[in-house]
C-alpha positions in Angstrom: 99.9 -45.2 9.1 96.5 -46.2 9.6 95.0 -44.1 12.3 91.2 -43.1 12.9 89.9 -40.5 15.6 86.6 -40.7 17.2 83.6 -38.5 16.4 83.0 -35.9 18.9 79.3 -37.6 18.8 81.5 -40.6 19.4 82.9 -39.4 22.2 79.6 -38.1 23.6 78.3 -41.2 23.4 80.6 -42.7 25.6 81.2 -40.2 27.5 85.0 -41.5 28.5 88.5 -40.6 26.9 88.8 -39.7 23.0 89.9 -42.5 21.4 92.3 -43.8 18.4 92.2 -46.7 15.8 95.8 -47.8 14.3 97.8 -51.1 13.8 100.7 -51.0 16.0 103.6 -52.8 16.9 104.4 -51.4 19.9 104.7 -54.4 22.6 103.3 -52.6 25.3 100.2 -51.7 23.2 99.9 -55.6 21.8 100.4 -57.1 25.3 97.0 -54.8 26.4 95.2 -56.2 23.6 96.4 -59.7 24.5 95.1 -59.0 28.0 91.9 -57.7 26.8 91.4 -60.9 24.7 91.9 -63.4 27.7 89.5 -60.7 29.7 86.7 -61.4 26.9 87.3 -65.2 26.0 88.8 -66.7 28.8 86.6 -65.0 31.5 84.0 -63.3 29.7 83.0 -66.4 27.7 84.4 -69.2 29.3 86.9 -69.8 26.7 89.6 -72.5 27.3 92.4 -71.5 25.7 95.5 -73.6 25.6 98.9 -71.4 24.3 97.5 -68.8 27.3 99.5 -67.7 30.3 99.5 -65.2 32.6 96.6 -63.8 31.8 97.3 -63.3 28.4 95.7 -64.8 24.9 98.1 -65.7 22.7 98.8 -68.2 19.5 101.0 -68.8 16.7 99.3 -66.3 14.5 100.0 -63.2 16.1 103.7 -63.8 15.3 103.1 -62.6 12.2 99.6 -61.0 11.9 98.9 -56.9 12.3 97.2 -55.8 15.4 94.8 -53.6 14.6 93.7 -51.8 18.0 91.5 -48.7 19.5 93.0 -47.0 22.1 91.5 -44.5 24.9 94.9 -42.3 24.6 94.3 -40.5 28.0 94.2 -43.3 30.0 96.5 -45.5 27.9 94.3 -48.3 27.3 93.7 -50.7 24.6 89.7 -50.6 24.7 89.4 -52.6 21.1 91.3 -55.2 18.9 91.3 -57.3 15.6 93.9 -59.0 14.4 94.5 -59.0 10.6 96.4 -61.9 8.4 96.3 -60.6 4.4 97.2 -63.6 1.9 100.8 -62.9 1.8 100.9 -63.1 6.1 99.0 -66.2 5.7 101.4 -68.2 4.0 103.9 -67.8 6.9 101.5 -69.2 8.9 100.6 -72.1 6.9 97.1 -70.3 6.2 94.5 -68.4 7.4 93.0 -69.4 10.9 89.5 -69.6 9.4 91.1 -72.5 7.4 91.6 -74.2 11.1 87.7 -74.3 11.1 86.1 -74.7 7.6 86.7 -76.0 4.4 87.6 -72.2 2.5 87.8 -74.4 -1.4 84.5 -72.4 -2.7 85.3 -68.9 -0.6 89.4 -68.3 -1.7 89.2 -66.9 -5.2 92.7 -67.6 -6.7 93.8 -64.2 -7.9 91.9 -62.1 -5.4 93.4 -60.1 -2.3 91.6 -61.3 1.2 92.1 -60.5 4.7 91.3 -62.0 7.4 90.1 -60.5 10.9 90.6 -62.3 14.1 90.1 -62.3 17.8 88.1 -59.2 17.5 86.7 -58.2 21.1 86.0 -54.4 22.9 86.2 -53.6 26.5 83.1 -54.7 28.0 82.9 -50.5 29.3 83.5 -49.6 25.8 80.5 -51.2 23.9 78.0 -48.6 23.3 79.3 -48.6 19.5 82.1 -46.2 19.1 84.9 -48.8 19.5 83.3 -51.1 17.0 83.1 -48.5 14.6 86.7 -47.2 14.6 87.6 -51.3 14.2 85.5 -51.0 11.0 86.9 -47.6 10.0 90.0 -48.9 10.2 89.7 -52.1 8.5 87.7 -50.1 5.5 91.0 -48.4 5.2 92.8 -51.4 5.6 91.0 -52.8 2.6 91.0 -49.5 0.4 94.7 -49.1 0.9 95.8 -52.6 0.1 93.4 -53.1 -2.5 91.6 -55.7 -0.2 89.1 -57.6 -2.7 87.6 -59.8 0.4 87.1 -59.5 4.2 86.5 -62.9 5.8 86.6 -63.9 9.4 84.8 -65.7 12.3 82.2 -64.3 14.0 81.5 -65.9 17.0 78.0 -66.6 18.9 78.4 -67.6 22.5 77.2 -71.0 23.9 77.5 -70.0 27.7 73.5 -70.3 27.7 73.5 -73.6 25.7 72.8 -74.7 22.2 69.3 -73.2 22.2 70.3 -69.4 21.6 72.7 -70.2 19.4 70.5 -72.2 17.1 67.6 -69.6 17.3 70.4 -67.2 16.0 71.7 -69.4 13.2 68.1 -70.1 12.0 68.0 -66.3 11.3 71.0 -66.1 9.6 70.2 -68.8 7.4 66.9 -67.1 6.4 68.4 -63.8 5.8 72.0 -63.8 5.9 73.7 -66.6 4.3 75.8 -66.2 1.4 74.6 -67.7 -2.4 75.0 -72.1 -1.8 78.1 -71.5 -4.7 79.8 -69.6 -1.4 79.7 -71.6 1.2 82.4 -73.1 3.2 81.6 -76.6 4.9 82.5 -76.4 8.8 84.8 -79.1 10.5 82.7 -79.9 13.5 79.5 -79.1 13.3 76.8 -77.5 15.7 74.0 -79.7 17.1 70.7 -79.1 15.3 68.1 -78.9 17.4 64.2 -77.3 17.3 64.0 -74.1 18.9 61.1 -71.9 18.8 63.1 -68.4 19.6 63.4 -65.7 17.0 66.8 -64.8 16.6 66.8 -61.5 15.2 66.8 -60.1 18.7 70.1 -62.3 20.1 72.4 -61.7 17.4 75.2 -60.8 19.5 76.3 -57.1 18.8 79.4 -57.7 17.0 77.6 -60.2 14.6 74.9 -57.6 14.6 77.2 -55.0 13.4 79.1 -57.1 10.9 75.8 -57.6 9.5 75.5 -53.6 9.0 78.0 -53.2 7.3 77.2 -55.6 4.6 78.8 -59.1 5.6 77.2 -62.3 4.2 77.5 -65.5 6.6 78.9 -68.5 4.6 77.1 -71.6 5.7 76.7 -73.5 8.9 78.6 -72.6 11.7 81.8 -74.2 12.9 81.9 -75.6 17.1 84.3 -74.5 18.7 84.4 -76.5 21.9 87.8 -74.6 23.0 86.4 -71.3 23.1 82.8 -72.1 23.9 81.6 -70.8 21.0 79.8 -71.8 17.1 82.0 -69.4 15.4 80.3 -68.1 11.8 82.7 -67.5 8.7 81.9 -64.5 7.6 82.6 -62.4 3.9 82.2 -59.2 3.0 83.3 -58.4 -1.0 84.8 -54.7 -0.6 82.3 -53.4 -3.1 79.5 -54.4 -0.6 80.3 -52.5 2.2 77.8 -49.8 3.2 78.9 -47.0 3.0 76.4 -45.2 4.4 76.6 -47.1 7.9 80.3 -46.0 7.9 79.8 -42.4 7.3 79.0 -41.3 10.9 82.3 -43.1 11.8 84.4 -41.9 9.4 83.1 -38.0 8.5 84.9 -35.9 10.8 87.8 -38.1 11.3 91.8 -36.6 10.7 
């Protein structure tokens, strides 16, 4: 079983309950994460989301994808989430969400091994950094176990401040982030372009942000999202690339 324990600096750093990244199926444990997801999108960010109730975000894809969570196991509470769809759980969807959003012709490799992360969000008490590292941890061992050749997924960028930010922030992507123009992947609806005189490098979100540590490339243009209120960036990351060295203070001391 996957399972990754936090760093004692971790836990210093937080200064709350140790915690634990694993992929469950326990449906206690995946109705928390639900719960945290309509906490983040639906409130957090304005999201509308339309297969929601009761306070919970849910779709067709979590039928069959893995949930991938970190738990603070004193207080039994889902404090992180991702959702993962590999190539073989994508075909009983119909394909991988990303698809939903941009053209993926150029980024799928036939013969290659992907997965795909989803719906990743942390507890808005959680976010000084250890949560997001046990999600990586564990989806570096997701990918080393499997024999993951790709990571893709979207990253989102919040437009609860208007298109201004969010442009400012793909402006420095596209400078320093994008993938080679052989892969790209072409968006369905695309963002307004508009001038802005902001420097992004300081409003990259922190989840982007930390994508971007680890070694992720940004394919392109981002996608609109009007549902979720968000321009959502497809993101890659070729298993080779990830850094390694970002990762250690995560994963050294862990059991």
């Amino acid at each position: 079983m996957l399972q990754a324990t936090a760093t004692a600096r971790q836990q210093a750093e937080t200064q709350e309950s140790p915690l634990v990244a694993r992929i469950t199926s326990d449906a206690a444990e995946i109705r928390q994460a639900m719960e945290l997801r309509y906490r983040v999108f639906a409130e957090g960010m304005g999201a509308r989301l339309p297969t929601a109730s009761e306070g919970i975000d849910r779709d067709s894809f979590d039928d069959v994808c893995l949930h991938l969570i970190v738990k603070d196991v004193i207080n039994d509470k889902v404090v992180g989430y991702s959702r993962i769809l590999t190539n073989e759980l994508a075909q009983q969807t119909g394909g991988f969400y990303s698809a939903t959003e941009f053209d993926l012709s150029r980024i799928i490799i036939p013969g290659k091994r992907y997965m795909e992360i989803g719906r990743t969000c942390v507890d808005p008490d959680f976010r000084s950094g250890a949560v997001i590292g046990l999600l990586w941890s564990g989806i570096a061992q997701f990918m080393s176990a499997h024999n993951i050749d790709y990571l893709m997924g979207c990253a989102s960028i919040s437009l609860n401040e208007g298109y201004s930010r969010a442009v400012a922030i793909v402006n420095h992507l596209r400078d320093k982030h994008f993938t080679d123009a052989t892969m790209r992947a072409e968006p369905r609806h695309h963002m307004p372009r508009i001038e802005v005189g902001q420097d992004g490098k300081s409003l990259i979100p922190p989840l982007l942000k930390a994508y971007l540590r680890i070694g992720v490339k940004v394919c392109g243009e981002p996608c609109l999202d009007k549902d979720f209120n968000v321009a959502d960036a497809l993101i890659l990351l070729a298993r080779g690339d990830i850094n390694q060295r970002y990762l250690r203070h995560f994963t050294k001391n862990e059991g």
